[in-house]
PAZAPA-4460 file (N, C-alpha, C; in steps of 0.05 Angstrom, whole numbers, plus 32768, in hexadecimal, padded with zeros to 4 digits):
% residues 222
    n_x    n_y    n_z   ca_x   ca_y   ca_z    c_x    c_y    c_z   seq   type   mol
   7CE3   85E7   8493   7CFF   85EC   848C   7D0F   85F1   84A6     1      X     A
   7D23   85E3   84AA   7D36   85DD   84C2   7D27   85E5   84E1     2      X     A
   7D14   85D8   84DD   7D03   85D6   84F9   7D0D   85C2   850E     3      X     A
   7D16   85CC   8520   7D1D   85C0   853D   7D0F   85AE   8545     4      X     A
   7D0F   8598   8536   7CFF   8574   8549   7D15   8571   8561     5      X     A
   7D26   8572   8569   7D34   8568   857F   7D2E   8563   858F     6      X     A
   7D32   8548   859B   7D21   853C   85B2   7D0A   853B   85AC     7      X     A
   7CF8   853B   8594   7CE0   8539   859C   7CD1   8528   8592     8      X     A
   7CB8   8520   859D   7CAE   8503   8598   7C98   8505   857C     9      X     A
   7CA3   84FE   8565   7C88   84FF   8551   7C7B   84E1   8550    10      X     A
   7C83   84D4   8558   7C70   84BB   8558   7C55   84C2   8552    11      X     A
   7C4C   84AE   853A   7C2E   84AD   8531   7C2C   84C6   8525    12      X     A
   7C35   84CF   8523   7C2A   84ED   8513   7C29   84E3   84FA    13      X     A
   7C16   84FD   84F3   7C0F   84F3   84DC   7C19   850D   84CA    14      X     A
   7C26   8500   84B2   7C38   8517   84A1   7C3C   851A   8489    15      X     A
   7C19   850C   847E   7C10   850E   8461   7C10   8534   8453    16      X     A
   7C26   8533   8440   7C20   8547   8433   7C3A   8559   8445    17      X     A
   7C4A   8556   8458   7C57   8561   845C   7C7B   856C   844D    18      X     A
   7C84   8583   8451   7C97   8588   8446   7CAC   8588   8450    19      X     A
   7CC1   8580   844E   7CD7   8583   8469   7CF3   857E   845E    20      X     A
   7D00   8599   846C   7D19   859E   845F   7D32   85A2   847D    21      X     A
   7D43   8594   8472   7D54   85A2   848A   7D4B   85A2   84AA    22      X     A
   7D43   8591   84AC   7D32   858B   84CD   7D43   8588   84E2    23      X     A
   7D4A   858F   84F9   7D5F   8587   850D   7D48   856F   8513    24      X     A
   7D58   855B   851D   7D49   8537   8526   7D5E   8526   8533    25      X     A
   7D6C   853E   8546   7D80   852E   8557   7D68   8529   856E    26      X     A
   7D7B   850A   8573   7D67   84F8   858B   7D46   84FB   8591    27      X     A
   7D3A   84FF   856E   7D20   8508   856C   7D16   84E6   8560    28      X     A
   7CF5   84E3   8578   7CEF   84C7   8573   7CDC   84C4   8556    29      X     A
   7CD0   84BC   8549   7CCD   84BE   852C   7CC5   84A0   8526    30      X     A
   7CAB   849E   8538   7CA7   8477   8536   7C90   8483   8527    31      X     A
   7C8A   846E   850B   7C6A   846B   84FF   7C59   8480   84FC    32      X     A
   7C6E   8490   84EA   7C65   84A3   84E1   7C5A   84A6   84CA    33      X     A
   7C3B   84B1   84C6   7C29   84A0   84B1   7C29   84B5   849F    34      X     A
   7C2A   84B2   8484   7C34   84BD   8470   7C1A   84BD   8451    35      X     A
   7C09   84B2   845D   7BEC   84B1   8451   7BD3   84B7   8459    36      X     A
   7BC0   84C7   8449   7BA5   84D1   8451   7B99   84CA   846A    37      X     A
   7B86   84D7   8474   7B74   84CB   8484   7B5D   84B4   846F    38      X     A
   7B53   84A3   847B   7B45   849A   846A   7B49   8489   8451    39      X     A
   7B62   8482   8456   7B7B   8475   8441   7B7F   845E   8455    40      X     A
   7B90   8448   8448   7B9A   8432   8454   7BB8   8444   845F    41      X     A
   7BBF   8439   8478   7BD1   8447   848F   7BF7   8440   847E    42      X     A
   7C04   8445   8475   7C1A   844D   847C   7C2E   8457   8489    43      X     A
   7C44   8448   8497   7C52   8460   84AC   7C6C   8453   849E    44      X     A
   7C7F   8470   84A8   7C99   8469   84A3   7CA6   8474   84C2    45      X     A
   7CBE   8472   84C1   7CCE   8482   84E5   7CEB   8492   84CF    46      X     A
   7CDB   84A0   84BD   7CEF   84BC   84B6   7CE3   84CE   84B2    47      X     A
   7CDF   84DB   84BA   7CCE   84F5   84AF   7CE3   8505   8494    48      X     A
   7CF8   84FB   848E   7D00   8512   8479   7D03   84FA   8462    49      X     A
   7CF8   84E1   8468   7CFD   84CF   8449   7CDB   84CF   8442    50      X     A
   7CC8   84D6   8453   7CAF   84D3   8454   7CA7   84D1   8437    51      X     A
   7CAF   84F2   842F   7CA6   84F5   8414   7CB4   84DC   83FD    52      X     A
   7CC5   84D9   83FF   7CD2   84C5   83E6   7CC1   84AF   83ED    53      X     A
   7CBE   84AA   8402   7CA6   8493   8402   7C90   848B   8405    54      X     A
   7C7D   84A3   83FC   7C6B   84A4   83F5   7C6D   84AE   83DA    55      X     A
   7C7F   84BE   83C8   7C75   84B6   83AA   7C89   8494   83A1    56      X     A
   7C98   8485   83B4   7C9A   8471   83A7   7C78   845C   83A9    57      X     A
   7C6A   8460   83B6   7C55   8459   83C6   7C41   8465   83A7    58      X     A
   7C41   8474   8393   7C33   847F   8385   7C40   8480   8369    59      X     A
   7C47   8469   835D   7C57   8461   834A   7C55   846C   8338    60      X     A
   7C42   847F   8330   7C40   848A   8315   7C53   84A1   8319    61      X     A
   7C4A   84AF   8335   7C53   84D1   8337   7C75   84C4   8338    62      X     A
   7C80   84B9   8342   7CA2   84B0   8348   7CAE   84A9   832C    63      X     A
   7C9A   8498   831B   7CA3   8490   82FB   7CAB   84AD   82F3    64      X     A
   7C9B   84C0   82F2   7C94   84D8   82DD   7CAB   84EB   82EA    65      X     A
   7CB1   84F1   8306   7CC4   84F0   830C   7CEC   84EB   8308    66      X     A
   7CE7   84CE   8307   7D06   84C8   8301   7CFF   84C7   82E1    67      X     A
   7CE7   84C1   82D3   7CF1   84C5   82B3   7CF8   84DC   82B3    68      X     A
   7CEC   84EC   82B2   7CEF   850E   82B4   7D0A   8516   82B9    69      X     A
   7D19   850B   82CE   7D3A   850E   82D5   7D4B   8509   82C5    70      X     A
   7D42   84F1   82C4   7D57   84D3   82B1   7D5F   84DC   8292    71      X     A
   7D45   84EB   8291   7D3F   84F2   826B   7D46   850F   8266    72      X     A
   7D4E   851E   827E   7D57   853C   8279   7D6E   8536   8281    73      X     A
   7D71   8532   829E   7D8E   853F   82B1   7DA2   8541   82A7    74      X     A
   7DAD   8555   82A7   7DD3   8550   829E   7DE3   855D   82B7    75      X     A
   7DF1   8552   82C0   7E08   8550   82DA   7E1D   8561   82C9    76      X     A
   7E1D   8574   82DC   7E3A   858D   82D1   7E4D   8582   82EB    77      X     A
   7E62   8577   82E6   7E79   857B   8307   7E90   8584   82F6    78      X     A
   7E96   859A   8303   7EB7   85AA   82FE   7EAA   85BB   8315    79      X     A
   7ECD   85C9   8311   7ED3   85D9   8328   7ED4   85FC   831E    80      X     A
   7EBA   8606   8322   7EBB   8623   830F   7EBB   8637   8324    81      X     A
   7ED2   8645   8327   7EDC   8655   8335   7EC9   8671   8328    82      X     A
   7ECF   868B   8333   7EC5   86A3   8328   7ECC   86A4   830E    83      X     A
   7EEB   869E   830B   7EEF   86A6   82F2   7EE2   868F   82DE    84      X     A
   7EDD   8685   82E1   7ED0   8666   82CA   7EBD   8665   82CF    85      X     A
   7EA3   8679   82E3   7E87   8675   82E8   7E78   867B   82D6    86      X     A
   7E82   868E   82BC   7E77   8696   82A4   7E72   8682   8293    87      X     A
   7E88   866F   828F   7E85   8658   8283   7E6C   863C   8295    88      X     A
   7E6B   8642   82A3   7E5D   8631   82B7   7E3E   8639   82B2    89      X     A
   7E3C   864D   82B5   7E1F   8661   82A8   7E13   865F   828D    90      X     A
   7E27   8660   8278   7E21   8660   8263   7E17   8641   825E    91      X     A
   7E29   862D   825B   7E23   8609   8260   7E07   8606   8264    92      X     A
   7E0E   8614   8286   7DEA   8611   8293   7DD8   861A   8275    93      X     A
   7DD2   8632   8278   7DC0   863E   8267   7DBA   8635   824F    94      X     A
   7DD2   8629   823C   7DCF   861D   8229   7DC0   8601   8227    95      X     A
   7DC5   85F2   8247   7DBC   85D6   8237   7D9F   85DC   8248    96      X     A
   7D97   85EC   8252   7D78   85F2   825B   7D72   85F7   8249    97      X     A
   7D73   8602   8227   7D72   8614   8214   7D5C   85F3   820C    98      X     A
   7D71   85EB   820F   7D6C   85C5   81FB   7D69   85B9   820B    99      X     A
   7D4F   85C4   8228   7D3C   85AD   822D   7D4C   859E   823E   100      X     A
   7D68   859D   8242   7D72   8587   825C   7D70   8597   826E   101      X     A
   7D71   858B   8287   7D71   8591   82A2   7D86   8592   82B7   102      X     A
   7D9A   85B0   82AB   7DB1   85A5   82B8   7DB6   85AB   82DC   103      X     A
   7DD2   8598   82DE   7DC5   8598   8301   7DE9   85A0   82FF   104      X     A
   7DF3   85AE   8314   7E0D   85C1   8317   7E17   85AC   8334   105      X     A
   7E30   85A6   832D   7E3A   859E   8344   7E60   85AA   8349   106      X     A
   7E5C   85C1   8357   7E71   85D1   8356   7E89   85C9   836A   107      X     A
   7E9C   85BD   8369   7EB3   85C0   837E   7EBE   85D3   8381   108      X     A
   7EB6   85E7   8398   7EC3   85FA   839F   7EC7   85FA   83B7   109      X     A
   7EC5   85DB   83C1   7ED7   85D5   83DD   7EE9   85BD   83D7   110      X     A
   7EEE   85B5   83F3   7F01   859F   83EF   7EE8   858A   83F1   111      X     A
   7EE5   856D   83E7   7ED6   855A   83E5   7ECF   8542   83FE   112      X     A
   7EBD   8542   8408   7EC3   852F   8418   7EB6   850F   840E   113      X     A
   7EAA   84FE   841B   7E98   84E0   8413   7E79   84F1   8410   114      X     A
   7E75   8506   8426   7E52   8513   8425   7E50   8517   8401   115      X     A
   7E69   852E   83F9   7E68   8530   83DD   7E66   851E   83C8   116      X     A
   7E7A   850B   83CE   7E7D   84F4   83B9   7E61   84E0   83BE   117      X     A
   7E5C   84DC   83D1   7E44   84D3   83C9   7E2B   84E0   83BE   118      X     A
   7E29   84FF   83C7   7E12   8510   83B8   7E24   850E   8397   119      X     A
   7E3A   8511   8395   7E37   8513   8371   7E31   84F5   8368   120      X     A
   7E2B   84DA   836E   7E2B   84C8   8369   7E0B   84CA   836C   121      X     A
   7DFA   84D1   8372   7DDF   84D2   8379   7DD8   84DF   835B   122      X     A
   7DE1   84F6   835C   7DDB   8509   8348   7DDB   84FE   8330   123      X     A
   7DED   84F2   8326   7DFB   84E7   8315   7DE6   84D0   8302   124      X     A
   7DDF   84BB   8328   7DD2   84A5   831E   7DB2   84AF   830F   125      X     A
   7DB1   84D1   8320   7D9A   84D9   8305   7D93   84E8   82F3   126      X     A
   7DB4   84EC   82EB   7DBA   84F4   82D2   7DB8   84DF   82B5   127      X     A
   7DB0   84EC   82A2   7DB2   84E6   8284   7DCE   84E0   8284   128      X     A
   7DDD   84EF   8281   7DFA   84F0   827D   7E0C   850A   828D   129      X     A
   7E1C   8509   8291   7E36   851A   82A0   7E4D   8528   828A   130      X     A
   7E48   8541   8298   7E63   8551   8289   7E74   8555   8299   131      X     A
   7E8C   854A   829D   7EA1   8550   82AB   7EB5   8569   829E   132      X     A
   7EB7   857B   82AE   7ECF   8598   82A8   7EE4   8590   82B7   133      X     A
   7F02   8581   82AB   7F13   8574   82B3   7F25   859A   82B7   134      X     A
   7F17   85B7   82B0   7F25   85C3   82B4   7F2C   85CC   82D6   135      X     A
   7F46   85D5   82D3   7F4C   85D6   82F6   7F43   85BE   8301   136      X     A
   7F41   85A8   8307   7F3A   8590   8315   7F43   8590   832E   137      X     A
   7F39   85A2   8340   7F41   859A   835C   7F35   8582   8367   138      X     A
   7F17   857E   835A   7F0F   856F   836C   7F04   854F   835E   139      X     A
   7F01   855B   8346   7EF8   8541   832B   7F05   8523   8335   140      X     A
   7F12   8523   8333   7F27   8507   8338   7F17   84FE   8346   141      X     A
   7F14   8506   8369   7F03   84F3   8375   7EF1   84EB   8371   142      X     A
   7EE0   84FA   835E   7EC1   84FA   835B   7EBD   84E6   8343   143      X     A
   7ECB   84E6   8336   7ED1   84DB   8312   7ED3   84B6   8327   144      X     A
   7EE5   84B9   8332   7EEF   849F   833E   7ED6   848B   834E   145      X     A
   7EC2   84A4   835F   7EB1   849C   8366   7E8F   8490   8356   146      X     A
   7E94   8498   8337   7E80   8494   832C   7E83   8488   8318   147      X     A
   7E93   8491   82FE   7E9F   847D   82E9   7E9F   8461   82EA   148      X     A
   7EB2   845D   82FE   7EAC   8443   82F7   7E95   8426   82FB   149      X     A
   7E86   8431   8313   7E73   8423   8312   7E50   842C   8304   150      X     A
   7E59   843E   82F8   7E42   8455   82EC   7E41   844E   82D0   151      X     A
   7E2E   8440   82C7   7E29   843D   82A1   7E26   8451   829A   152      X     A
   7E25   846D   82A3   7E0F   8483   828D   7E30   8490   827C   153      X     A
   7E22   849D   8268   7E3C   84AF   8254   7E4D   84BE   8268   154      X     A
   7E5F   84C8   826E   7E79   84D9   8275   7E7E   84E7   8264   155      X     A
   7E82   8502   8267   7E89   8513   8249   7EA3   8524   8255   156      X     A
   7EB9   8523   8254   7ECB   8536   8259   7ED1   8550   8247   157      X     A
   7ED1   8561   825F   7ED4   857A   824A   7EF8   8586   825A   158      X     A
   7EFD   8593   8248   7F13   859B   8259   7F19   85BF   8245   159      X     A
   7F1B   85D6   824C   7F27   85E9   8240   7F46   85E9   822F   160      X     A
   7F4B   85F5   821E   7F59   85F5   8205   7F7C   85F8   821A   161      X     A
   7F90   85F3   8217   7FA5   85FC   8226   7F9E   85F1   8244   162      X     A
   7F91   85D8   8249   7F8F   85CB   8264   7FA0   85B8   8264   163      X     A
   7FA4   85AB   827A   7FAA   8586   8276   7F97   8581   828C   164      X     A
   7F8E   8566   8282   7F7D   8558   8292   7F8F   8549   82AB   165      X     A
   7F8A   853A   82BC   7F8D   8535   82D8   7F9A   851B   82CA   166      X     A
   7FB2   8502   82C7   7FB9   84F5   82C6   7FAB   84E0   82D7   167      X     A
   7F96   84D9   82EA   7F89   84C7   82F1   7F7A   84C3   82D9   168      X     A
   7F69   84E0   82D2   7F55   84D7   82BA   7F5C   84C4   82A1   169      X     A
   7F75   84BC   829A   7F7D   84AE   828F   7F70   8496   8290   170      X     A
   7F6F   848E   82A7   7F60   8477   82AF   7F3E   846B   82AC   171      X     A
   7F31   847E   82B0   7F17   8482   82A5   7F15   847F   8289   172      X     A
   7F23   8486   827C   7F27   847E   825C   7F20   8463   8258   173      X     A
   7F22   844A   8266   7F1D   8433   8255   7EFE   8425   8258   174      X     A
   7EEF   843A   826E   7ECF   8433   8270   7ECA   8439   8253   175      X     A
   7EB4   842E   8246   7EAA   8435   8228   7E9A   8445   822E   176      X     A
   7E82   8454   8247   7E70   845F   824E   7E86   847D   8250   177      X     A
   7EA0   8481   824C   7EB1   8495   8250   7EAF   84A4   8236   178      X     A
   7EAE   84B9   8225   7EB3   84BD   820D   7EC8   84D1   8208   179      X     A
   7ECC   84D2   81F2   7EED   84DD   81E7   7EEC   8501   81F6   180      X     A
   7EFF   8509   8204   7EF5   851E   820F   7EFD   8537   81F1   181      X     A
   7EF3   8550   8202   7EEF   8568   81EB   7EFA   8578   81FD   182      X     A
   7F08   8590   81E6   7F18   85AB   81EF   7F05   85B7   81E7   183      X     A
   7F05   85D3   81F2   7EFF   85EB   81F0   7F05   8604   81F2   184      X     A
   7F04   860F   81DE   7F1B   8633   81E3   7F18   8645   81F2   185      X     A
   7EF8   8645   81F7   7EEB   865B   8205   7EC6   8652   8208   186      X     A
   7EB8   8662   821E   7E9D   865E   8217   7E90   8662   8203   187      X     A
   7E95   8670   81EC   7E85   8670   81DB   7E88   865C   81C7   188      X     A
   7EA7   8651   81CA   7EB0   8632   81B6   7EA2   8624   81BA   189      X     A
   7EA3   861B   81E1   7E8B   860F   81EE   7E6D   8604   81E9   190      X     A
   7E63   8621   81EA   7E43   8620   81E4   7E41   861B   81C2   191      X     A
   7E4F   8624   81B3   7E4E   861B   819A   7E4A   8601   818C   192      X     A
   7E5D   85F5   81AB   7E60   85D0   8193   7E54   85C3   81AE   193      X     A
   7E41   85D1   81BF   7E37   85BD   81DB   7E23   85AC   81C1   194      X     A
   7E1B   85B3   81AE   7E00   859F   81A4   7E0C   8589   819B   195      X     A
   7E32   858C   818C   7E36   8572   8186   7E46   855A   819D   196      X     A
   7E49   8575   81B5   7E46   8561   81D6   7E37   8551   81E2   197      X     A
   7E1A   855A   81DB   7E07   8545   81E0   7E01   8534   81D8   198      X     A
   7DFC   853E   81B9   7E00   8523   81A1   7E0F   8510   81B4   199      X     A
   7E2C   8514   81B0   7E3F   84F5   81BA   7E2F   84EF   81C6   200      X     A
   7E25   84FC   81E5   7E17   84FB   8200   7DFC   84DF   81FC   201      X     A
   7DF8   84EA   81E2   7DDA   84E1   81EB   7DDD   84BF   81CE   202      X     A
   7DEE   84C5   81C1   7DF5   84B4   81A9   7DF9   849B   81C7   203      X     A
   7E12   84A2   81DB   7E23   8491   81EB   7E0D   847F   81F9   204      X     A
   7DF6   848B   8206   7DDF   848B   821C   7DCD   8476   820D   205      X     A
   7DD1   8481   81F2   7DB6   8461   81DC   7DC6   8449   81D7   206      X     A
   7DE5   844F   81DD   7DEF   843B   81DD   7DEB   8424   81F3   207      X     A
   7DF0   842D   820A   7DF4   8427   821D   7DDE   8416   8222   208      X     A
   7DBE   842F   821E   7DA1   841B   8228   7D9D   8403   8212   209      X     A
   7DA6   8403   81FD   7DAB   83EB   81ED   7DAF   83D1   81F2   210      X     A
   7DD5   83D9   81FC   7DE1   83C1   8208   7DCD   83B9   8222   211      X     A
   7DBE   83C9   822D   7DB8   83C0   824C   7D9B   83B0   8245   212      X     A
   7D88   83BD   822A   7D76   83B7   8229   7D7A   8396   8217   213      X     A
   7D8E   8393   8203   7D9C   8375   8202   7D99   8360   821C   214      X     A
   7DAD   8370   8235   7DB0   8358   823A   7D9F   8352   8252   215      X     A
   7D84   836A   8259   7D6A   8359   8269   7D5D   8345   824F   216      X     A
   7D55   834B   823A   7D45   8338   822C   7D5E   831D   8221   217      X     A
   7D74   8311   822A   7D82   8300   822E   7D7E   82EB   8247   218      X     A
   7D71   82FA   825A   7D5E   82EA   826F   7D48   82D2   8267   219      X     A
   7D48   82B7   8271   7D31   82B1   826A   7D19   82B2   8283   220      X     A
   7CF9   82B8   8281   7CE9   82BA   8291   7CEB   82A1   82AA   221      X     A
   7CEA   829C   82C1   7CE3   8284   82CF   7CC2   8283   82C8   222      X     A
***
């Protein structure tokens, strides 16, 4: 964890089974670096911090069990939950862990840059489906803009009771992967009707692998 490589030569090393977080790897050399057993057929890659992703893509079962595991829980929270709305942010969480999804929190409580919009677009691509909190939207717009539209999975807008939504979001309305957004009075309105939020969520999601699973078997074999 944020270990100082700088300047330094890992060439050939070998870095089966290693963990690595946060590494400084300014002007650090990183040629053929082997990523499998002794006694194994040889592997190298020149990253030491993609190592791991490519060695369980390298191990197809553990990477399957993996992104099913994501794909078939995750739910993407993005709003902007300040102190005072972190109660509601808490509760969400807790509730849809209650029911087995796997939610993943993506908080704007800065200003956004491309690093962001591309991490919520990551997240996203391994999410089940997304709940957008159009409440306070400082930062939604960009992020909505960055994913919507080239993103098939469900969109679920939520917005609190006495809000208005962001007049871009208007626009996002004519994807069909978008669904009818929902008010809410308070957290406990919230957690009350999140089961018939998923419903849509997950009704929208069988839709979707439907149409997609249509139109690969529309292919004919060469």
């Amino acid at each position: 964890m944020e270990t100082n490589f700088n300047k330094a030569n890992l060439s050939d090393s070998r870095i089966y089974g290693i963990s690595a977080w946060d590494l400084k790897l300014e002007n650090t050399t990183q040629i053929g670096l082997i990523i499998t057993e002794e006694h194994h057929p040889t592997v190298r890659v020149n990253d030491i911090e993609v190592a791991q992703f490519v060695y369980f893509m390298l191990e197809n079962k553990k990477i399957r069990r993996v992104i099913n595991a994501l794909t078939s829980k995750a739910v993407l929270i993005l709003g902007r939950f300040t102190k005072k709305r972190k109660e509601i942010l808490d509760a969400l969480r807790y509730k849809l862990s209650e029911m087995d999804y796997l939610p993943i929190i993506f908080d704007f409580e800065k200003p956004t840059d491309r690093d962001f919009a591309e991490t919520v677009l990551i997240l996203a691509c391994l999410s089940k489906f997304v709940i957008i909190d159009l409440t306070d939207p400082s930062s939604s717009p960009h992020e909505s803009a960055k994913t919507i539209p080239d993103l098939k999975i469900p969109f679920l807008p939520i917005i609190q009771e006495g809000q208005r939504q962001y007049a871009m979001f208007d626009n996002f309305e004519q994807y069909p992967w978008v669904l009818r957004g929902r008010t809410y009075k308070n957290k406990n309105d919230l957690i009350q009707n999140i089961e018939k939020l998923t419903n849509a969520a997950e009704a929208k999601y069988k839709e979707i692998k439907a149409q997609k699973d249509n139109t690969s078997s529309s292919f004919t074999p060469l």
